[in-house]
C-alpha positions in Angstrom: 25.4 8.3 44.9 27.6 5.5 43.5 26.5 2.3 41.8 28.2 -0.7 42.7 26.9 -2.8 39.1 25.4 -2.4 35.5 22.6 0.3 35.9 19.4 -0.9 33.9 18.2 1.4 32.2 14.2 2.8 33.5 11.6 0.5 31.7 9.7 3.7 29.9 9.6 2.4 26.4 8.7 -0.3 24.4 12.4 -1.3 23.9 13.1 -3.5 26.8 15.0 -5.8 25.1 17.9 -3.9 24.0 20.7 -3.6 26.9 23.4 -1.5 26.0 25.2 -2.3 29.9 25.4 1.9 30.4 27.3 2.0 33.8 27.3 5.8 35.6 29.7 4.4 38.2 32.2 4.2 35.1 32.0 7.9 35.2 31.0 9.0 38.0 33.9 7.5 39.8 36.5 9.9 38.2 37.6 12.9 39.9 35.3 16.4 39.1 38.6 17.9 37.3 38.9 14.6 35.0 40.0 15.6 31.6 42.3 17.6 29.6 42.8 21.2 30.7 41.8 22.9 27.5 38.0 22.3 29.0 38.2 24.5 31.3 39.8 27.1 29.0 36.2 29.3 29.7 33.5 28.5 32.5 30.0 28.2 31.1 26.7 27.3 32.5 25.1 24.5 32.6 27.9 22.4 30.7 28.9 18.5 31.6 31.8 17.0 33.0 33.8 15.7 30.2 34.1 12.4 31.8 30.5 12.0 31.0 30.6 12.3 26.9 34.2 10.7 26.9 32.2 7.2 28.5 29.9 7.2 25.6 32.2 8.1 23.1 34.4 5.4 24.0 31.7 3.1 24.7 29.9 3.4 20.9 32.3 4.9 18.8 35.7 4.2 16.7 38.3 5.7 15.9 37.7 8.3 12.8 33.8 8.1 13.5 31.6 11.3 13.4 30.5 12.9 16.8 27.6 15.5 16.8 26.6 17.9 19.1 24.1 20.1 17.4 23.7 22.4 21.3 27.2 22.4 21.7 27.7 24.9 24.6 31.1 25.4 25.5 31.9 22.5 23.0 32.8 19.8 25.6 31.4 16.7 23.8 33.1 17.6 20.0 36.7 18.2 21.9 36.2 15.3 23.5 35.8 13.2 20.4 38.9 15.0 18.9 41.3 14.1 21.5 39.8 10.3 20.7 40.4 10.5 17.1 37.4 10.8 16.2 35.3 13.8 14.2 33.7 16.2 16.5 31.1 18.4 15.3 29.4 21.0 17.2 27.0 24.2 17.0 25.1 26.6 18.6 23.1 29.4 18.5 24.9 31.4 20.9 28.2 32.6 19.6 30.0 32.9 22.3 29.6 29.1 22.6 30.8 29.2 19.1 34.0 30.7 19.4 34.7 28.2 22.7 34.1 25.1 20.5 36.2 26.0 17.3 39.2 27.1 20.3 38.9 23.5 21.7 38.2 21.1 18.1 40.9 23.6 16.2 43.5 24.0 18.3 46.3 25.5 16.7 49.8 25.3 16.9 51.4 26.7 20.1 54.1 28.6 17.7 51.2 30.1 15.4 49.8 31.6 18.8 52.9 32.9 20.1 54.0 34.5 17.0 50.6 35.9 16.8 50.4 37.3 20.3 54.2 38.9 19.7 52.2 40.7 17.1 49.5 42.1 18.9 52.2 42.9 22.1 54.2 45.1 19.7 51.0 47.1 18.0 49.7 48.1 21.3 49.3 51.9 22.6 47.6 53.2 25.4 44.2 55.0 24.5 41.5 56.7 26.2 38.9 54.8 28.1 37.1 57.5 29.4 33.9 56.3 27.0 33.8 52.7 27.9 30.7 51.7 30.0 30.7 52.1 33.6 30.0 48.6 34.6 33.2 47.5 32.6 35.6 50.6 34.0 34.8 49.6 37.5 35.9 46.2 37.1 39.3 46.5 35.6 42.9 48.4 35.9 42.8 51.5 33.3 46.2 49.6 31.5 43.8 46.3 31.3 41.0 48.3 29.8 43.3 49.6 27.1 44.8 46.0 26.7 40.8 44.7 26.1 39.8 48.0 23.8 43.1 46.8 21.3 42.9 43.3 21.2 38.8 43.9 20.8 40.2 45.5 17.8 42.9 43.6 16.4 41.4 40.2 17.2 39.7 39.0 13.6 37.3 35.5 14.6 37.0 35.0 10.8 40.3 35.2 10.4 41.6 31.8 11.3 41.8 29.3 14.0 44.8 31.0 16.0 43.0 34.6 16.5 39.2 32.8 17.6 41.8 30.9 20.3 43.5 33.8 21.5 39.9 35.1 22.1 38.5 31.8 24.1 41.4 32.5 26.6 40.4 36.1 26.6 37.2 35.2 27.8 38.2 32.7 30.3 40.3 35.0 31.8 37.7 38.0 32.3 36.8 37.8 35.9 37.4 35.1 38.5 39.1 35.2 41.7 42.4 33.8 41.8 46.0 35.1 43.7 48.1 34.4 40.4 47.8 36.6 36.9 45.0 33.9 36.1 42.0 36.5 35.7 41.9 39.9 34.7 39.1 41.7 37.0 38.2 42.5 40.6 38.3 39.2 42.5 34.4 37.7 41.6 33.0 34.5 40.4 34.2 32.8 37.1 31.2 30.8 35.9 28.6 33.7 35.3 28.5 37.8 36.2 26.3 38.8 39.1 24.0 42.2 38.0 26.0 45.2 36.9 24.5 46.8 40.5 25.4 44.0 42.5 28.7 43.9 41.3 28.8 47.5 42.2 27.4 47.2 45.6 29.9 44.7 46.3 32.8 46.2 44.8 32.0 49.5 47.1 31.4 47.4 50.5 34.5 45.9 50.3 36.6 48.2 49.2 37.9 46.1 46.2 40.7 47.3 43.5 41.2 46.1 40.1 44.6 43.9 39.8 47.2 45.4 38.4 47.8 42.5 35.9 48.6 42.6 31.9 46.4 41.1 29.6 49.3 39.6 27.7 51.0 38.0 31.1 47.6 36.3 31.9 47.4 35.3 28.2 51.1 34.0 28.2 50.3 32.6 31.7 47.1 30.6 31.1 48.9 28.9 27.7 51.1 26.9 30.0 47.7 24.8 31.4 46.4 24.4 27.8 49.7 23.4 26.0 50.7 20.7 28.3 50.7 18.0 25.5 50.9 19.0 21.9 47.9 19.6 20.2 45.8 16.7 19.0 45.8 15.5 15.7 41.9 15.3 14.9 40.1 18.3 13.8 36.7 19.0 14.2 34.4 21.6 13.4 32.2 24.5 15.0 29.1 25.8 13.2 26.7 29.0 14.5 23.5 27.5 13.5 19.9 26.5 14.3 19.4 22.8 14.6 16.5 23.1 11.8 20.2 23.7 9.5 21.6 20.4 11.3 21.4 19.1 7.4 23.1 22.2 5.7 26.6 22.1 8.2 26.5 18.1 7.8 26.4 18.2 4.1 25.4 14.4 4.2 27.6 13.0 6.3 25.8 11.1 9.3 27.1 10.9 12.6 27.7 7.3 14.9 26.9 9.2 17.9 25.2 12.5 18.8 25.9 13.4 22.4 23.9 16.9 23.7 22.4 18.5 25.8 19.2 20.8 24.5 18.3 23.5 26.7 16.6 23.3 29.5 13.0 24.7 30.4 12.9 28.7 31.2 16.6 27.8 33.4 19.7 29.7 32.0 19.8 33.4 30.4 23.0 33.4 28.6 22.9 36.8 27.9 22.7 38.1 31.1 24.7 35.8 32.8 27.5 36.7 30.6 26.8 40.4 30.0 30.8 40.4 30.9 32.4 38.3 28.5 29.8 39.8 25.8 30.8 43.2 25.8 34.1 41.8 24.8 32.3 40.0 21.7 30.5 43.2 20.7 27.2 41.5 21.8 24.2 43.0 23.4 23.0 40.6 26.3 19.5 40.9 25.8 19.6 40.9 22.3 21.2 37.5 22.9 18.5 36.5 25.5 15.3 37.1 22.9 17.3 35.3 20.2 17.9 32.1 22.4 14.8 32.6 23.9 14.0 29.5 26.6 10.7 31.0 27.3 8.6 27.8 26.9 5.5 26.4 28.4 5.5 22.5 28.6 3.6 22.3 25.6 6.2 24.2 23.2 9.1 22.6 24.8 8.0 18.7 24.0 6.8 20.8 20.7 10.8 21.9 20.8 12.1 18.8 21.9 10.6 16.9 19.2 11.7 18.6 16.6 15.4 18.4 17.3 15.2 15.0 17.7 13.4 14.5 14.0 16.5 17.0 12.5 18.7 14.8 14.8 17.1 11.9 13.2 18.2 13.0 9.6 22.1 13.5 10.4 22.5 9.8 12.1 23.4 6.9 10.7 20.8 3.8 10.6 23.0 2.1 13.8 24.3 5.3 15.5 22.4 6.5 19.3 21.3 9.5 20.4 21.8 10.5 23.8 20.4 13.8 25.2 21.1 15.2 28.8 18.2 16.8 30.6 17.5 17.3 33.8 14.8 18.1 36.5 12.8 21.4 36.3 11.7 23.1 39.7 10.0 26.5 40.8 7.5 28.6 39.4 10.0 29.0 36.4 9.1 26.0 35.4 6.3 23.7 36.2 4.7 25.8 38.6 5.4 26.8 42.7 6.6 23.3 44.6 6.6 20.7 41.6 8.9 19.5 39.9 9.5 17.7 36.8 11.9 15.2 35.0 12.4 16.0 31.9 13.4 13.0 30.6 10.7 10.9 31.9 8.6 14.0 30.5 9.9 13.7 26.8 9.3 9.7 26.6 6.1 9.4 28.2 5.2 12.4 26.2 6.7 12.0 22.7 7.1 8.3 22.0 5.8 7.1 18.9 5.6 10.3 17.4 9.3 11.1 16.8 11.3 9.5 14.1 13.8 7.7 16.8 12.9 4.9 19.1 13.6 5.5 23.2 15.8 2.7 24.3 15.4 4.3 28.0 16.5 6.7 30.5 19.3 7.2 32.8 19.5 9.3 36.2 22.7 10.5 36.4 23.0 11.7 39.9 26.0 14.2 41.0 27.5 16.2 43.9 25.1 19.1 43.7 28.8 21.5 44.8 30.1 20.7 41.6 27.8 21.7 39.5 26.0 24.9 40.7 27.8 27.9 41.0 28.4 29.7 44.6 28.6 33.6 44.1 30.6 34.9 46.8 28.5 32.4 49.1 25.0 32.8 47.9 24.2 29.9 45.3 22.4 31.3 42.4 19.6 29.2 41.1 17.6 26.0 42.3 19.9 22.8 42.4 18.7 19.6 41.4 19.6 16.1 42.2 20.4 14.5 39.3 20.4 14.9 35.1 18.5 12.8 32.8 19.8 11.2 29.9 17.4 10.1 27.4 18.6 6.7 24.8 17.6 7.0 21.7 18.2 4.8 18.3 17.3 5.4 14.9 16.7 1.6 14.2 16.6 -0.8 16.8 17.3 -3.9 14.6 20.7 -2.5 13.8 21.4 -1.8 17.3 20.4 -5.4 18.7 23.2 -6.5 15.8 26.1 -4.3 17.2 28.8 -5.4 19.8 30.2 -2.8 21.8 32.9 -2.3 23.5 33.2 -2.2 27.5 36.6 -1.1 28.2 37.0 2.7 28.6 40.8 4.5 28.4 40.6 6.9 31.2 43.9 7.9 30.7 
């Protein structure tokens, strides 16, 4: 669905009278694989188009200007604002997502990761593999096993900014299908792993072999598509934290825009959609799973929901917006066997007046349901849904109604 003028925002809030001219075709318009390639440097669920956050940061931001995401994902939004000069700041609980967003808002030098890689080339010797779980032996070569198993090992994520890279691109590349050195397993989905059995089943009913790739080749080879301009100038930050510690990591400093997406309602295990990429991280998946734990009813996700916003409240300055992308909740894993909800709609009608933002509005912001949910080896996994949500908020509408924004957007 395309919008041919100014979409005005739903009337569900006492705000009518601010009209901040928020136009989805500007976005929507641009081509699924708009943006710089260091995005895709790992798939991850549930995560927005780029184009999306790079429309609002350009719309109500300046140059230097903090950007917050406080559930930062795959850190789409705070790289976003770093390649625009301004401050992006994101965090997570889930620190996988961690490492993903300190690859993309500290990018280091390509030299520094080259030199470092040379390092890790030359300290390598084969080892036994013989104790490494079964569900990870069937999926690789024995030589990429021992190649995982060392830089496991020699890869220090406290270290600095050039070894937490070198592990985003690890992760990327640990299964997908693709006829170049681009992944490292048996040809299978990149955006989440299918069951350790399935994957098994699959493996055995057509006959499939691990590539006989090098983990340093597909390293070397996937630093070409990230290092197509030099790295850019702005750095931001990546925090593992709560959003209760929004205040702690933001040591006072207030953001002009915060730009995220919460989780949604009982939708996405992280854990055990990424038991793969985990086991490379030293993480247990359902030890991940109980501490994200989406497990709401209605009540304890508004209960959820408001609460973030009030932290979100304390970190943005007195003219800044809040957006937050939700979506639509289907199935008995949500509101119950052939309902639906919209979670935007949800959190307004629900919440106004008792959170420490006003609601400007909301925005349905429809998309091609093939680009955003994931096809395993043609079965679709999960219920699709139409469209997202994205709820407006302000912390003062009287600054707001004084500010003049800017229309033009740089799609470069």
């Amino acid at each position: 669905m395309i919008y041919n003028q100014i979409y005005e925002l739903e009337s569900v809030s006492r705000n009518q009278d601010i009209d901040l001219n928020i136009n989805p075709e500007e976005w929507q318009k641009q081509s699924v694989k708009w943006g710089h390639p260091i995005h895709s440097i790992c798939s991850y669920m549930a995560s927005f188009p780029p184009r999306v956050p790079h429309y609002f940061i350009s719309r109500f931001t300046k140059p230097g200007d903090i950007v917050l995401d406080p559930f930062s994902g795959r850190g789409t939004t705070p790289a976003e604002a770093c390649m625009m000069g301004r401050v992006g700041i994101g965090s997570d609980l889930n620190p996988m997502a961690v490492v993903l967003t300190k690859a993309k808002v500290k990018m280091p030098l390509l030299n520094s990761v080259i030199r470092r890689l040379k390092d890790l080339e030359k300290t390598f010797e084969p080892r036994s593999v013989r104790e490494l779980p079964w569900q990870i032996k069937m999926l690789y070569s024995k030589k990429v096993l021992q190649q995982l198993c060392h830089m496991k090992e020699g890869l220090n994520l406290t270290r600095g900014s050039v070894d937490n890279f070198l592990m985003a691109i690890i992760l990327g590349g640990m299964h997908g299908a693709s006829s170049k050195a681009n992944y490292l397993s048996i040809p299978m989905p990149n955006t989440f792993s299918m069951s350790p059995n399935y994957v098994k089943n699959y493996i055995i009913k057509h006959k499939l072999k691990p590539p006989q790739y090098d983990v340093f080749d597909v390293i070397k080879y996937r630093l070409n598509r990230y290092y197509i301009t030099d790295p850019y100038a702005m750095k931001g930050e990546a925090h593992l934290s709560d959003i209760r510690h929004i205040t702690k990591y933001m040591k006072r400093r207030k953001a002009s825009l915060i730009f995220s997406s919460p989780p949604y309602l009982k939708v996405i295990r992280y854990g055990k959609l990424n038991w793969i990429r985990l086991w490379m991280l030293n993480m247990e998946p359902q030890e991940l799973d109980n501490q994200l734990d989406d497990k709401h009813t209605m009540p304890k996700y508004l209960k959820f929901i408001k609460s973030s916003i009030n932290e979100c409240s304390k970190v943005l300055e007195d003219d800044g917006l809040c957006f937050l992308v939700v979506g639509q909740v289907s199935g008995n894993r949500g509101p119950g066997k052939d309902k639906s909800v919209n979670l935007g709609n949800m959190i307004i009608d629900d919440l106004e007046g008792q959170v420490n933002m006003d609601f400007i509005g909301v925005i349905d912001d429809f998309y091609n349901k093939d680009s955003k949910v994931s096809r395993i080896w043609g079965v679709t996994k999960g219920n699709a849904t139409k469209y997202d949500q994205i709820v407006v908020m302000c912390k003062d509408k009287h600054s707001i109604k004084k500010k003049n924004y800017t229309m033009k957007i740089d799609w470069y």
